[in-house]
N, C-alpha and C positions, 0 to 999 in steps of 0.2 A: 293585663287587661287589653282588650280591642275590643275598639270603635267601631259600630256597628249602626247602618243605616237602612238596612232592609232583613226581612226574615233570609230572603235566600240567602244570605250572607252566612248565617250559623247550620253549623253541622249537624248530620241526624243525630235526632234524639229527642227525648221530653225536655220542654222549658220550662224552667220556675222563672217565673216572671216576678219582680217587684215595679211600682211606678209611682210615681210623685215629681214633684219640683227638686226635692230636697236639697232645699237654699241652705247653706252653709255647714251642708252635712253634720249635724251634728249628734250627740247622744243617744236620741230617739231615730234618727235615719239609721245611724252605725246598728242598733240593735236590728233593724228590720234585716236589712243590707244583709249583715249575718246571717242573719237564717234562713235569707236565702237562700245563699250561698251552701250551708250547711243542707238544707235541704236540697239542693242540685247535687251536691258530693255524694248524698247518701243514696238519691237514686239514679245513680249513674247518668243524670242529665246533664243538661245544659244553665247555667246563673245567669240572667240575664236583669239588667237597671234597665225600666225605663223611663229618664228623663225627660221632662217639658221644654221645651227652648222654642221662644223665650216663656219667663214665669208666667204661668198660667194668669195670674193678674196685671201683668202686664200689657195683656191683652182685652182681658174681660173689665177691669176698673185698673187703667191705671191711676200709680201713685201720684205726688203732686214733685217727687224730689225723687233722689237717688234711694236706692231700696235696696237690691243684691247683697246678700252679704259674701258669695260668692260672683263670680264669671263661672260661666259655663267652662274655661280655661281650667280655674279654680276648682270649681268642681272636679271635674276629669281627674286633677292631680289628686285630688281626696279618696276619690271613689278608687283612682290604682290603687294607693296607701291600703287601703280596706282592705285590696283583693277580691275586685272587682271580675268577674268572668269578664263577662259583654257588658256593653252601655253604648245604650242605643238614644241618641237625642232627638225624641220625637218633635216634627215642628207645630208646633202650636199655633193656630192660627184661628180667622170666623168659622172656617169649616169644620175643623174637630172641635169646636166652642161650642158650637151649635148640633153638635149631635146627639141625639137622646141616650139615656146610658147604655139601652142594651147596643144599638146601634153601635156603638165606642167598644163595648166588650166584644161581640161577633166579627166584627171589622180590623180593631189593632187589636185586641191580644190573643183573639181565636186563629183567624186565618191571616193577620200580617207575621205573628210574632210567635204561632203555636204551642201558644200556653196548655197546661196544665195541669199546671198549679199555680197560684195566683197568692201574693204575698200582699198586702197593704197595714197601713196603721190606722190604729184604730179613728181618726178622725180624716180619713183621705173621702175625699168628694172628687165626682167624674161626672162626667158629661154635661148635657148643658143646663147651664144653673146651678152647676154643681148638685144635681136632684139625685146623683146617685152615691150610695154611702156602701158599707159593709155589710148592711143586712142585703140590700137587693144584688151586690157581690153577692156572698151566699147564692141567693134564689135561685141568680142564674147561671151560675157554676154547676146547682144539682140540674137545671134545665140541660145544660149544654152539653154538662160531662167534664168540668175541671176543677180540685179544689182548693177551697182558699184558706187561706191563715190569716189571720188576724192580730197584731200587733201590739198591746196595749201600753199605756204610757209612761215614760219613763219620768222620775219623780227626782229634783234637785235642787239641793239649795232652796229647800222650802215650798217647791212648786213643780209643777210638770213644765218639761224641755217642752220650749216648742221655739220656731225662727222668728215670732212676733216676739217674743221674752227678751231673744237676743240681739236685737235688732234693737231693740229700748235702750238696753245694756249698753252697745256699741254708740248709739248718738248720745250717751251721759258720758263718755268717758270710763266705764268700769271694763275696763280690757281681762284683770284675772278674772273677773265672774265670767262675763263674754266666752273665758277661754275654755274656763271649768264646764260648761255647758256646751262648747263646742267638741269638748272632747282632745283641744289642742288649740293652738294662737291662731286668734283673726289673723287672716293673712289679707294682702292687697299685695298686688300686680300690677305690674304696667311696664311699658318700653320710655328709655331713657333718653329725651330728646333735650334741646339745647336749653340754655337760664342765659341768667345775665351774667354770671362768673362772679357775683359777688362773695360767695363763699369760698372760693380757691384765693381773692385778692384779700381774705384775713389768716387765711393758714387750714380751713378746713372745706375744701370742694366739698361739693353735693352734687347729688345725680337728681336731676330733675325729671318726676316719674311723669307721665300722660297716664292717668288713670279711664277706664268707660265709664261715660257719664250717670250710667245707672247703678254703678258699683255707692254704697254706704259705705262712707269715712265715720270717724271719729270727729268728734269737736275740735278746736283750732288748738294747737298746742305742740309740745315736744315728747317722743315716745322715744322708749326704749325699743329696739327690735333685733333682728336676728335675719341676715338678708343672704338669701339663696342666688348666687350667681354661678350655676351650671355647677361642676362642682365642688368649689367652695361654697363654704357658710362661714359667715365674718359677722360678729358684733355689730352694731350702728344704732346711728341717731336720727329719728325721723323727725320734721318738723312741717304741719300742717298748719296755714294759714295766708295771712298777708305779707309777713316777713315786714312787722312797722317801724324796728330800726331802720332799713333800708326806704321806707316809704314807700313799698310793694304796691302796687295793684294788681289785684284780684287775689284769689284764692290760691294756692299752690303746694306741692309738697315734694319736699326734697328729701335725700338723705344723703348720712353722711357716715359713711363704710370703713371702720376703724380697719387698719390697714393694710388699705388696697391704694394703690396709685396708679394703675391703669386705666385703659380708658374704653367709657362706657357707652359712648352714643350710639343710639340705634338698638343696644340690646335690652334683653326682659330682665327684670330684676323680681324677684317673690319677696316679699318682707313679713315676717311672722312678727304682728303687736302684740310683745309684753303688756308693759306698765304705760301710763301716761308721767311723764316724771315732773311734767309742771305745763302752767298758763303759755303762751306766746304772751312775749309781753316786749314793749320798747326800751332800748337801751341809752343811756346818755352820752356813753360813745366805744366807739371799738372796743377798745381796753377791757369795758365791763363787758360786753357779749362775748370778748375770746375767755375772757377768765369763766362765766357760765357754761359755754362750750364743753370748756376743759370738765368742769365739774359734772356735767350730762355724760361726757361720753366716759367718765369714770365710773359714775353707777351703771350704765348701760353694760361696761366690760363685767361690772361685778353680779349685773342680772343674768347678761351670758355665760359668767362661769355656774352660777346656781343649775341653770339648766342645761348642762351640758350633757346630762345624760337621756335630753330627750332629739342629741342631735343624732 
């Protein structure tokens, strides 16, 4: 995959362009994303993503809390995984919010990004107001000269994939369904900056993640995960919350990387959420939080053996 920030950047040839937000990549992105791709392969063109950074509603109404189920970081690594051509993260801003749709189509994807063929699903909205959909795609594809495909919806788990589903999913705590719909584990990122060391002074350090403040967590509790450091991949225990044995304030999230003893400050850790394996809850002393510990990061190994063969 490469990163791509201007049309002159990509080489001659026809582009199949696709475009959306596609927050947390999932089911219904990966089918587009495909055939895209599948459709550049076939005519000797070029694949191209075009992403919104930041999410288009984060501009037009933002939320009141954290929302992303991806980083734009996040993304990037998904969209390689896919096999990704190009991906190009358009910025999002009042100026392209405010552009009427054809304006948006004759400006980015005719002459920034020299579409055509034009890929979207079937509920993607452009321009300002969101006042352009599929059918007037269409229109002005036979107007201009480029054509488009139309995506229609992918069906799971009782419903159609979409990032509002999973996003519900993710602040209830239901991490398999979250996963099943994502197409693979919620991930969260972030760089490992300093704690209080309470967890290395009972027998089990943590790396204490900095997450962006717009990235969506999960509810307060202990997770199973699967944490990507460059490359290795090691089991662990995540634990989101106040930490009220220790009498924490604020909010935080550590983890705890079945064994690795080296040291982490300053770098990125990726963490793939399994399971939620229980509440955060207070202890009445050491003794009973190391003996819980021990038992977490027992099922955690035994969740990461289950999936080993999606390492």
């Amino acid at each position: 995959m490469k990163l791509v920030r201007s049309g002159r950047e990509l080489p001659e040839g026809p582009v199949v362009v696709t475009m959306g937000n596609f927050d947390g990549v999932h089911l219904g992105h990966r089918r587009t994303i495909s055939f895209t791709m599948k459709r550049a392969e076939s005519s000797g063109g070029i694949g191209l993503v075009l992403t919104y950074e930041p999410h288009t509603r984060l501009v037009v109404s933002p939320p009141q809390g954290p929302f992303l189920l991806t980083t734009l970081e996040e993304k990037l690594l998904k969209l390689s995984d896919l096999g990704a051509e190009y991906v190009a993260p358009v910025p999002f801003g009042r100026e392209v919010a405010h552009m009427d749709p054809e304006e948006f189509v004759r400006k980015v994807l005719v002459e920034e990004w020299r579409a055509v063929e034009v890929v979207v699903g079937y509920n993607h909205r452009f321009g300002r107001g969101g006042e352009g959909g599929p059918s007037l795609l269409r229109k002005l594809g036979e107007d201009i000269g480029f054509a488009v495909h139309v995506i229609g919806p992918v069906v799971a788990e009782g419903g159609v994939i979409s990032s509002t589903k999973i996003r519900k999913l993710v602040r209830e705590g239901k991490m398999e369904e979250a996963s099943r719909l994502l197409g693979g584990p919620f991930v969260i990122s972030g760089t490992v900056v300093h704690g209080d060391g309470r967890g290395r002074k009972i027998g089990y350090p943590t790396a204490n993640l900095a997450v962006p403040h717009r990235k969506l967590l999960p509810p307060d509790g202990v997770y199973a995960v699967r944490v990507k450091l460059e490359e290795e991949v090691l089991p662990g225990v995540m634990n989101i919350g106040t930490r009220p044995s220790f009498e924490g304030k604020g909010r935080s999230l550590e983890v705890h990387i079945i064994g690795f003893g080296g040291e982490l400050y300053g770098r990125k850790l990726l963490c793939e959420v399994f399971t939620r394996l229980r509440e955060e809850r207070k202890f009445d002393d050491v003794e009973s939080l190391r003996n819980q510990i021990a038992q977490d990061l027992e099922r955690a190994r035994t969740l990461a053996g289950e999936r080993r063969q999606l390492l």
